[in-house]
N, C-alpha and C positions, 0 to 999 in steps of 0.2 A: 420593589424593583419591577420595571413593565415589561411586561409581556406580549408587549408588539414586535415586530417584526423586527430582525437584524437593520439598522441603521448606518451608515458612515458617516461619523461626527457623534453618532451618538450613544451608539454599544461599543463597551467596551471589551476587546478579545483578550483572553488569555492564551499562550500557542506552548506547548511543553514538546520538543524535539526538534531538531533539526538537522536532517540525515538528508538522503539525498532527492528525495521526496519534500519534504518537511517546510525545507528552508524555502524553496520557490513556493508554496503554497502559499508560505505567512507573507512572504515580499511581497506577494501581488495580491493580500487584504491591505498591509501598508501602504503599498502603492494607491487604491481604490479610497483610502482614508480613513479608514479603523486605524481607530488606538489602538495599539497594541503592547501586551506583557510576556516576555518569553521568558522559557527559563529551560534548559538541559543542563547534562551531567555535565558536560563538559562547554564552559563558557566558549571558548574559543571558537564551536561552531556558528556562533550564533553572535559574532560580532559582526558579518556583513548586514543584520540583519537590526541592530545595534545602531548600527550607523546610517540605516536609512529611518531610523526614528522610533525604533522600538525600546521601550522599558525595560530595565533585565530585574528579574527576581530573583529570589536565592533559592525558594522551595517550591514546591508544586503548591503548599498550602496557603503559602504569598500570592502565586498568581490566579487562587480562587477569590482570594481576597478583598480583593481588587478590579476582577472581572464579570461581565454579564455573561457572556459565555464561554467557557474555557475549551480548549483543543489538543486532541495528543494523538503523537502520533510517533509512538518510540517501536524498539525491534519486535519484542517478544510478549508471548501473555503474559508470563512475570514481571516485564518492564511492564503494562498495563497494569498489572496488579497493584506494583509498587508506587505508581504515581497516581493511582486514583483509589485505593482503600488503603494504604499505608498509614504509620501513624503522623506524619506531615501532608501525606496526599491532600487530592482537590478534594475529595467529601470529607476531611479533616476540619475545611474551613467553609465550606460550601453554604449558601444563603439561598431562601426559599426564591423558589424561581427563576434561580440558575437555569445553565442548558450547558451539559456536557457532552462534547460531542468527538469520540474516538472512531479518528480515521486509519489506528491499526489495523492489520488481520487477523484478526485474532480468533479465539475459541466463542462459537455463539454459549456457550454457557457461561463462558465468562461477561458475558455482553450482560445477559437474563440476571444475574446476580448483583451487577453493577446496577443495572435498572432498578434492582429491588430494593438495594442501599440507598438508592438516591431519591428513592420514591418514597423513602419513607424519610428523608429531610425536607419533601416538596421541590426537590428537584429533577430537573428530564435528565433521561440520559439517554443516548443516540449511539447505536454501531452506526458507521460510515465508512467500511471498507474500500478501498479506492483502485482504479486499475487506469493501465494508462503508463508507466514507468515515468523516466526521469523526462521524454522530453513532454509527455502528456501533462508533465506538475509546470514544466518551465514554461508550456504554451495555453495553461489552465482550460485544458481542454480534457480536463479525465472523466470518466465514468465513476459516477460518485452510487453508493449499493445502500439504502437507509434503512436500519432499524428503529422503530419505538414509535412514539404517539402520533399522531394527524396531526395534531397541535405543536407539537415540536418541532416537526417538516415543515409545515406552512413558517412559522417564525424564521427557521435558519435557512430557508429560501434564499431571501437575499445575497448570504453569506456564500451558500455553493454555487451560488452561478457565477459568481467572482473566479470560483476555485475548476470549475467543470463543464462539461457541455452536456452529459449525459445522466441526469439526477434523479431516479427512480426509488420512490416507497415502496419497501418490498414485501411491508406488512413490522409485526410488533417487535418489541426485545429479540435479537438474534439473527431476525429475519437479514439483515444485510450482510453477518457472517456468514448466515448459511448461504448466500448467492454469489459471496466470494468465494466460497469454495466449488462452485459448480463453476466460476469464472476460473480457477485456479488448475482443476481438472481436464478443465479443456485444454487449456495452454499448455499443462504436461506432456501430455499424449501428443499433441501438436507439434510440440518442437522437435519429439523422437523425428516426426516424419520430416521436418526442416532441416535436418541435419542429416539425416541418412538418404535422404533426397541430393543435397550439394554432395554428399561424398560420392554418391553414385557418378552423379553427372563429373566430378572432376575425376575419377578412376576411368571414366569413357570418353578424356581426353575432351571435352565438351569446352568451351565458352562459358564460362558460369555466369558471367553479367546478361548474356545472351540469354542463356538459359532462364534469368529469372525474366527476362522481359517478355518473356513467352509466356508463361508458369502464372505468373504473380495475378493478372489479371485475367483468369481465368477462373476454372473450376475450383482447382487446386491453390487457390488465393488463399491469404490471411494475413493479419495482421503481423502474427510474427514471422513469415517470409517476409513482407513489404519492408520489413522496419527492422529487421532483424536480419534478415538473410546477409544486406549489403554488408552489415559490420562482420559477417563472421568471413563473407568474402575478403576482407580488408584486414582482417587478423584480428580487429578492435573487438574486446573483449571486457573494455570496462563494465562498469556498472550500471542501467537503469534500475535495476531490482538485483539483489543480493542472493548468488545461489543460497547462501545459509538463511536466508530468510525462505527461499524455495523451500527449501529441506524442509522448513517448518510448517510453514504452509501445507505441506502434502502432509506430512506428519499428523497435521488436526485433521484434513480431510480425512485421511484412511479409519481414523477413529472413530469420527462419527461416524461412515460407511459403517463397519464393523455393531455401532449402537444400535443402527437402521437396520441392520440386517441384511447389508447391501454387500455382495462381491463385485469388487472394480480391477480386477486384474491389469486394463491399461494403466491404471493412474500408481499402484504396486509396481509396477515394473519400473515409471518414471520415476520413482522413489530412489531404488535401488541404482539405476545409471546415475542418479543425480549424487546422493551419496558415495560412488566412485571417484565422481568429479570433486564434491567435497575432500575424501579421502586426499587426493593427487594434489590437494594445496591449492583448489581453486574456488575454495568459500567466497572469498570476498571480489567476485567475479561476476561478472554480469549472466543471465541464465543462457546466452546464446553461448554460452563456454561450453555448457556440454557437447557441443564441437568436438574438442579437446578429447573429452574421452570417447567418442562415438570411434573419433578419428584413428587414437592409440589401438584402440582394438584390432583394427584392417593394417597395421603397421605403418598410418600414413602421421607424415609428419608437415599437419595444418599450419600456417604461416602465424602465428602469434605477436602483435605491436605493443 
C-alpha cells in the first residue's frame, strides 16, 4: 500500500460515524472525490451520505478492509475503544501502512495506547481532535489538533485541508488530545462569562442585540459570544456540540489536571453548572443551553425555541 500523500481518485477513505460533526466532514471528502466507506451503529444516519456515493459497510473491521485510510469519529472513549481495538474494530483487519485517524475527543492515553496497537501492525495512528462545532464541520473550516508521526501529518495533509482551515502538529501520540483539552478549558470558563454577561445585561433592561454589537468586537470578544451569543438571544438552543459530550470532555480534562498535579478550580466549577444543566434534561443541547441553568437560578425565565 503507498505511502504517498492522501489523493482524490486514488486513496481510499474509510469514515466510522456520523453525528453532527461527522456527516459534513465525510460529505465534503465525497464531495472533493475520495472514495469513500462508511459504516455507524445506526445505518440511517449515514444514508445522506449513502446517497451522494458512499459505500456502506457492516463492521468497522470491513471498513479497514477496504481502506487506505480509516476515520472515526463516534461519542465517547469507549465508543473509540470499541471501533478501533474491539474484536471486529479497524486494527481487527488493519494492513501495514494503514493511517488511522480519530477525530474524537477523547482521552490522550487512550490516543498513546492505540498508537501502540497500531504501531506494532505498521500502522499510524493520528489523535485529531477538532473544534469548530456544527457550522465549522458544515463550512470545513475547523481547527483540526494533530497527534502522532511527521510522516503521518505530512501524508494526511491533503485530507484536512479538505476538512479545516486551521491544522496544527502538536507533537507525538496524545499530543492533539492534550490541546483539545486546553481548547476545551478555555471554552468552559468562557461561556460562564457568555451567559452571565446577557443575563446581566437583560435584568438592566438593556438591548441585548445592541449590547453584543458593542461587546463582541471588542476586548471582551470571542468566539462563543460572536456565534453563540445570537442563538442564545433567539432561544435556539440546538446542537453544535453536545452538552453530554461537554460533560465528557471536562470530565478527561479534570483528570488529567489532577495526574499533572494541576488545580483548575474555573474549569471544576464549569463541570458542575454544566452537569445541572445535564441534570434538568438538557444533554442533548447544544452547550449555549447553560443559559438555561445560569438563567433558572436568578428566577428568570430565558425564551427557549
Amino acid at each position: 500500500m503507498s505511502t504517498s500523500p492522501c489523493r482524490p481518485g486514488q486513496t481510499t477513505i474509510g469514515w466510522i460515524g456520523a453525528g453532527v460533526m461527522g456527516s459534513s466532514m465525510c460529505a465534503h471528502l465525497i464531495q472533493h472525490g475520495y472514495q469513500t466507506v462508511v459504516f455507524t451503529r445506526t445505518r440511517s444516519r449515514a444514508e445522506s451520505l449513502l446517497a451522494q456515493g458512499a459505500t456502506w459497510a457492516n463492521t468497522p473491521g470491513e471498513v479497514a478492509r477496504v481502506s487506505d485510510v480509516v476515520c472515526t469519529i463516534v461519542g465517547y472513549p469507549h465508543d473509540v475503544r470499541e471501533v478501533v481495538l474491539g474484536s471486529d474494530g479497524v486494527l481487527s483487519a488493519a494492513r501495514p501502512n494503514q493511517v488511522l485517524v480519530d477525530f474524537t475527543t477523547s482521552e490522550p492515553s487512550l490516543a498513546v495506547e492505540i498508537h501502540q496497537a497500531a504501531q506494532a501492525l505498521n500502522v499510524e495512528s493520528v489523535d485529531a481532535p477538532i473544534s469548530g462545532g456544527d457550522a465549522g464541520a458544515r463550512e470545513a473550516r475547523l481547527s483540526i489538533m494533530v497527534g502522532g508521526s511527521t510522516a503521518a501529518f505530512e501524508r494526511l495533509q491533503p485530507l484536512l485541508t479538505v476538512l479545516g482551515k486551521t491544522i496544527v502538529h502538536q507533537g507525538g501520540p496524545g499530543a492533539g488530545q492534550h490541546c483539545k483539552m486546553v481548547n476545551q478549558t478555555l471554552i468552559a470558563t468562557g461561556m460562564i462569562g457568555v451567559c452571565e454577561a446577557l443575563l446581566y445585561g437583560y435584568r438592566a433592561g438593556l438591548d441585548l442585540e445592541k449590547v453584543l454589537e458593542s461587546v463582541a468586537s471588542g476586548a471582551a470578544g470571542s468566539w462563543s459570544l460572536s456565534n453563540l451569543g445570537p442563538r442564545i438571544l433567539q432561544g435556539d438552543f440546538e446542537p453544535g456540540f453536545f452538552v453530554e459530550h461537554f460533560v465528557k470532555d471536562m470530565g478527561i480534562a479534570l483528570r488529567e489536571a489532577r495526574q499533572m498535579g494541576l488545580a483548575l478550580p474555573g474549569l471544576a466549577l464549569a463541570e458542575q453548572l454544566y452537569l445541572a444543566l445535564q441534570a434538568q434534561g438538557h444533554g442533548r443541547r447544544g452547550t449555549q443551553a447553560l443559559q438555561l441553568a445560569l438563567a433558572r437560578l436568578s428566577g428568570i425565565d430565558w425564551p427557549d425555541i
